[in-house]
N, C-alpha and C positions, 0 to 999 in steps of 0.2 A: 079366844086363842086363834091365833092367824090359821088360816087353812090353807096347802098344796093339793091340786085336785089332778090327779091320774088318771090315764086311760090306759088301758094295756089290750096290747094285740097279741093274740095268741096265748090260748089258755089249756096248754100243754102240761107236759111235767114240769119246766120249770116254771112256770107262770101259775100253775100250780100253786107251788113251794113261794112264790113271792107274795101268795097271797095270804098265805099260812105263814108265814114271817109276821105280814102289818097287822092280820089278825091275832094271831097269838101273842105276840112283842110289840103291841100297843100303845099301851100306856110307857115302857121303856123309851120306845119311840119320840113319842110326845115329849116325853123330859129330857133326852138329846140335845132335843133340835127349837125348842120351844115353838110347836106346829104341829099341827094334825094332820096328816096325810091319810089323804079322801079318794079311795077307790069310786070315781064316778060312775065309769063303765067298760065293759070286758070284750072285747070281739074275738070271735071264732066262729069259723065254718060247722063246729059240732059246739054247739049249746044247750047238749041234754044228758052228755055221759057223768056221769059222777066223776070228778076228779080227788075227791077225799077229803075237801075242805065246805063248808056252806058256803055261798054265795047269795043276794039276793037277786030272784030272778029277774027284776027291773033291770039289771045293769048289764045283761048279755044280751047282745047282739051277732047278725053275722055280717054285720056291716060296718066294716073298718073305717069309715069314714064320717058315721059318726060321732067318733073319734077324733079323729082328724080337724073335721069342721065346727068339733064345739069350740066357742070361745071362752068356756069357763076351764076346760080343760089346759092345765098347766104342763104338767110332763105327761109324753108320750112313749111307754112301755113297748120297745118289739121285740117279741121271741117268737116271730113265726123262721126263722132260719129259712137260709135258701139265699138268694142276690136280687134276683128281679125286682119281686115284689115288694121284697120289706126296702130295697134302695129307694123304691116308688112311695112306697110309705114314707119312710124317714124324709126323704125329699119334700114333700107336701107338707111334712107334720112343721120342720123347721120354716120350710118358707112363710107359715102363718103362724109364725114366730114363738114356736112349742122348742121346748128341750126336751133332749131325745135321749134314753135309756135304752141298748141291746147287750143283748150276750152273743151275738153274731158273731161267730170268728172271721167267719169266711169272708162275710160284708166287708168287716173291716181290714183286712189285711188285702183283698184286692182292690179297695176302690176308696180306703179309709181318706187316702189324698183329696180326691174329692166332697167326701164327706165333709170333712173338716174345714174347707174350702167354701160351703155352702154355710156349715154352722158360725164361722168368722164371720160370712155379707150379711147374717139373717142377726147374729150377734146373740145366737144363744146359744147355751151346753150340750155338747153330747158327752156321755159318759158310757164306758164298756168295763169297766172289772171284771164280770162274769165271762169276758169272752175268752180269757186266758185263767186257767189251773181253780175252773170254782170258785169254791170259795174259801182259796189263798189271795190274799189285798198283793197280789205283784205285780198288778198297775199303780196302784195307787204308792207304793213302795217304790216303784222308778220315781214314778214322777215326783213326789214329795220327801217319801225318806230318806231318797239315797241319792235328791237330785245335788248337792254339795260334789259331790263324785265324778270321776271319769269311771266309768265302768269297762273294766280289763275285760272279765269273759265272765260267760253265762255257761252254766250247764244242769241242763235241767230233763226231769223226766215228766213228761206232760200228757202222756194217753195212759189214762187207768185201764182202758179192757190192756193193751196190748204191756203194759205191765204185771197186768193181774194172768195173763197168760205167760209173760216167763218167770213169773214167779212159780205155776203150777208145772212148768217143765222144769223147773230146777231143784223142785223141793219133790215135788212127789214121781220126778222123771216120764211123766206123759209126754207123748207125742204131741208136735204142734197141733194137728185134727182133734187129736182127744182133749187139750187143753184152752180150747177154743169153744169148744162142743160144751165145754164143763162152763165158760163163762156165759154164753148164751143160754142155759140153762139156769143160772141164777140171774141174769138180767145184767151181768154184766158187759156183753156184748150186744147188739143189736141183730135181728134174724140177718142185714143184712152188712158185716163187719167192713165190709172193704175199707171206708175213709178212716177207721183206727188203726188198722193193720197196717195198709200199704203206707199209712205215714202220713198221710193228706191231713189231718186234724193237727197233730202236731205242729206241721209244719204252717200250715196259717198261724199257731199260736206262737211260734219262734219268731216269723215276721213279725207280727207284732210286741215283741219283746226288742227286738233288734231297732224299731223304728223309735220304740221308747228310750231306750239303752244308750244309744249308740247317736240320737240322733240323725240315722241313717235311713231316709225313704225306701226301705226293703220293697222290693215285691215279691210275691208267692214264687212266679217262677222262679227268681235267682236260688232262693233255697234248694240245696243240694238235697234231694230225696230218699231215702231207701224205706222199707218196710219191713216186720217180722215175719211176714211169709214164708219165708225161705228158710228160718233158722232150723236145722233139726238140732235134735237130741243129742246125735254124737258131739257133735261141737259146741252146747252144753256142759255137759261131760268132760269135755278137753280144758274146754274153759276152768273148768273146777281145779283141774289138775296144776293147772299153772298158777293156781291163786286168785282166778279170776271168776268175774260173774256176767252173763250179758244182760246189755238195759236197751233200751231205745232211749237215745240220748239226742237232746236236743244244745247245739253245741253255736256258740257266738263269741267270737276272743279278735282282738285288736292283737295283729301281729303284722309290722315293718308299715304303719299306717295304712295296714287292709284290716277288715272282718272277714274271720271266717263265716262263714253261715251253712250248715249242714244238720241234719237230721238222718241219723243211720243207728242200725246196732252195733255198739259197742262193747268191750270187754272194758269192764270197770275192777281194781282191786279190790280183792275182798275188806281191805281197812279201809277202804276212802266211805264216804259218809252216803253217798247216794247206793251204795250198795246194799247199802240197810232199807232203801223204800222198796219194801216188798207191795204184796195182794194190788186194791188198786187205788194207791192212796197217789199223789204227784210231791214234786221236789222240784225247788227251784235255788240253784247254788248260785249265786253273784260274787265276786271280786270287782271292790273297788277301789282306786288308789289309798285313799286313805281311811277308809273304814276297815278295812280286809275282806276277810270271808263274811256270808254270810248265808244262812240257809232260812227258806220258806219252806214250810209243808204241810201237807194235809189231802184233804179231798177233796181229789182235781171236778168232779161233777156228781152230780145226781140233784134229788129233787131239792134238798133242803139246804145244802151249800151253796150252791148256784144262786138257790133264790133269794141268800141272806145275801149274798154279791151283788143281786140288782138292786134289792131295799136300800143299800150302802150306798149305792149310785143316789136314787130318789132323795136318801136324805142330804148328801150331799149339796144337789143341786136345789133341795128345800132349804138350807141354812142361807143357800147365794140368794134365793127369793126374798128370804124374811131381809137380809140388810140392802137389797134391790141393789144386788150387782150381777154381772155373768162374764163367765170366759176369766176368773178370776187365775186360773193355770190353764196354759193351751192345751189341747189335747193328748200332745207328745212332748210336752213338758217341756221344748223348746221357743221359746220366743222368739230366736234370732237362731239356726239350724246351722252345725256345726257341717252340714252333709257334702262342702265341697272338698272338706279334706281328709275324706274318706272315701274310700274305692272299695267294691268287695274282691275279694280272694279269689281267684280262680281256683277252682275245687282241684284241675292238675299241678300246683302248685303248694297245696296243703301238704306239711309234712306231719306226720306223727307214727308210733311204730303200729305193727300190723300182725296180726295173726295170718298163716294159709294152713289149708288143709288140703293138700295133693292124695290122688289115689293114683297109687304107680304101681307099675310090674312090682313082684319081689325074687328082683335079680342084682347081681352084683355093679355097682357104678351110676345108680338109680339116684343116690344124695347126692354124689358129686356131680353129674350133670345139672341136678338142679339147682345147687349152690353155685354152678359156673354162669349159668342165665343172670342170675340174682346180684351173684360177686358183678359182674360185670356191667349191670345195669346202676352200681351203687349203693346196692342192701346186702347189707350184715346180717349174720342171721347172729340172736342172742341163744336162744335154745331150740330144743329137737325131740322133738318124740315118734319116733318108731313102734308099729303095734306087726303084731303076728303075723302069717297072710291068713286072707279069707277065704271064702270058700271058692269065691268066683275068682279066684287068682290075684287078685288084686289087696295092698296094705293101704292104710292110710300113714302117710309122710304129716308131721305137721309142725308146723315152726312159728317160733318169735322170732322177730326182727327187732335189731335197732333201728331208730328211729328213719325215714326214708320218704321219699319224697313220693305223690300220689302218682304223678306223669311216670317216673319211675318202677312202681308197681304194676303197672296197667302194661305198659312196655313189655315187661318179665316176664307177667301173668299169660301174655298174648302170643310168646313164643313157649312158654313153659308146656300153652297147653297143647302145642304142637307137636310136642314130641311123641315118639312113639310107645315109650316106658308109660305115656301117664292115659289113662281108662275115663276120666270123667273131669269136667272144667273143674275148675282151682275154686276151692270156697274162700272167702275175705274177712275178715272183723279187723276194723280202726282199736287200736288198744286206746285208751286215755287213764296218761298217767302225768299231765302238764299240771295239772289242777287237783288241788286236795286239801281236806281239813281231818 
């Protein structure tokens, strides 16, 4: 039986999980793909903690290069995360003509250009499935399933901690602190949460959807950013009220020959479909002209998804071995890049409706001043919820909008919170109601 011989760097959780995949799902393997795929050797800086699988101790290493410089070694495995080092890895691996397997988000979404660039002169594979939503196939779904397609809009929920946190403020009504606290406690946040929270994970995994999608060479910065940091409770709550739910929505739609590209929290209807992905599972909705709707889902990481994502890579790139081809689909599924006629969206130019939340005096002529900023900048309000006053003198005012323009918003928001009726800056949520099954 022909053999694929691997080296992997970085023998973490998921590196882990990919090795508990080729060991456990072995012989499946084998009858896939007609080939044995041969774990040669493992590098890590720690080569003594138990990760929960056997290994044998011949094949660890803490020297990645190794690796790199064997010439029996076929594909090169990296999930050591981070930019430097592993672009220095993968760079070297390719150059002496290895294909390359990451789950790297961040790699690829800022520097994937190059990457790809590199893997074309050297004329071999790199593959990333696992660097977006685990182990859901929504790369491999752009690039092959749905590559027939113009694809309309993407909307997707892509970070399970900061999922799994509004889902424990919306169901059991904790505090962001408290439901934050509860997912670093079960392992589903890391001690330290920032890059799921503030939005940064997602948003490299959006780039990377958009570059596939869209044909469009995203970068990280253009992605419009926000994070669930800030979301309290009351506006939760308000949320509910109105029929809605908030998600961290990862948002991509072809509108007037631009892409939107943003990543913020949203208010999602409680009938539309991604409102049902609760805990910390991900969702990935696509529209495309002629398919329609369609939905991916499951679990977006941890150890045993992820790692079934990179094996699907390896075997991949073992079938191209056995009939001795490569580069058989480009990276971004584009041979010939559609990307000069497309432009992105400037984010003050995105229209869609909006929620606010004002804390105003509670005095007479309080809505009407506010609807006058608003009427006058262009927004309609759709509905109105008025609450009692508080203790510190102050209500909360809170409104739907029809739908309005962001430049416009921002305009409103910025003389609104000047006035002398309103106590504290104006809260935001983007409503999304364009899109639905």
């Amino acid at each position: 039986m022909p053999q694929v011989k691997v080296g992997l760097i970085g023998f973490g959780t998921v590196g882990a999980g990919m090795v508990e995949v080729l060991v456990h799902n072995r012989e499946l393997i084998e009858d896939r793909i007609g080939a044995a795929i041969v774990l040669k050797k493992i590098a890590d800086l720690d080569i003594h903690s138990d990760r929960g699988v056997k290994v044998d101790p011949a094949l660890l290493t803490t020297d990645a290069m190794e690796i790199i410089d064997d010439p029996e070694i076929d594909v090169v495995v990296e999930l050591i995360g981070g930019c430097d080092q592993a672009m220095e890895f993968i760079s070297m691996a390719m150059e002496r003509g290895k294909h390359v397997v990451t789950a790297n988000k961040a790699l690829i979404a800022q520097y994937g250009k190059q990457l790809f660039e590199t893997a074309e002169r050297c004329g071999v594979d790199i593959a990333f499935e696992a660097s977006v939503a685990g182990g859901i196939p929504i790369i491999r779904a752009l690039r092959e399933g749905l590559a027939a397609n113009q694809i309309e809009a993407v909307l997707a929920i892509l970070n399970g901690t900061s999922n799994y946190i509004l889902t424990r403020m919306t169901e059991e009504e904790l505090s962001f602190d408290e439901a934050l606290a509860l997912a670093q406690r079960l392992g589903y946040a890391e001690a330290d949460p920032s890059l799921d929270i503030d939005g940064s994970d997602a948003a490299h995994k959006l780039t990377i959807i958009i570059s596939l999608g869209f044909g469009y060479p995203c970068r990280y910065e253009d992605v419009y950013k926000e994070g669930v940091d800030k979301i309290s409770l009351e506006d939760i709550r308000f949320a509910g009220e109105f029929g809605y739910c908030v998600k961290l929505l990862a948002i991509a739609r072809k509108v007037d020959g631009q892409i939107e590209a943003r990543l913020h929290p949203a208010f999602v209807p409680l009938d539309h479909i991604l409102a049902n992905v609760n805990e910390a599972y991900n969702a990935v909705y696509i529209e495309g002209d002629f398919v329609g709707p369609t939905l991916f889902y499951g679990l977006g990481a941890g150890k045993r998804p992820t790692g079934s994502a990179v094996v699907s890579d390896i075997m991949d790139i073992a079938r191209n071995q056995i009939k001795g081809i490569s580069r058989r689909v480009s990276p971004l599924s584009f041979a010939r890049s559609p990307a000069t006629e497309l432009s992105l969206r400037p984010m003050d130019q995105v229209s869609t409706d909006y929620y606010f939340r004002f804390s105003a005096v509670d005095r007479p002529g309080v809505l009407s001043k506010i609807s006058g900023v608003l009427g006058a900048n262009n927004i309609s309000i759709a509905s109105v919820i008025q609450k009692s006053r508080e203790a510190h003198g102050s209500v909360p005012v809170v409104m739907l909008t029809h739908e309005a323009k962001e430049r416009d918003v921002r305009k409103s928001l910025e003389i609104i919170d000047q006035l002398d009726i309103v106590t504290e800056k104006t809260v935001l949520f983007r409503v999304e109601r364009k899109t639905g099954i």
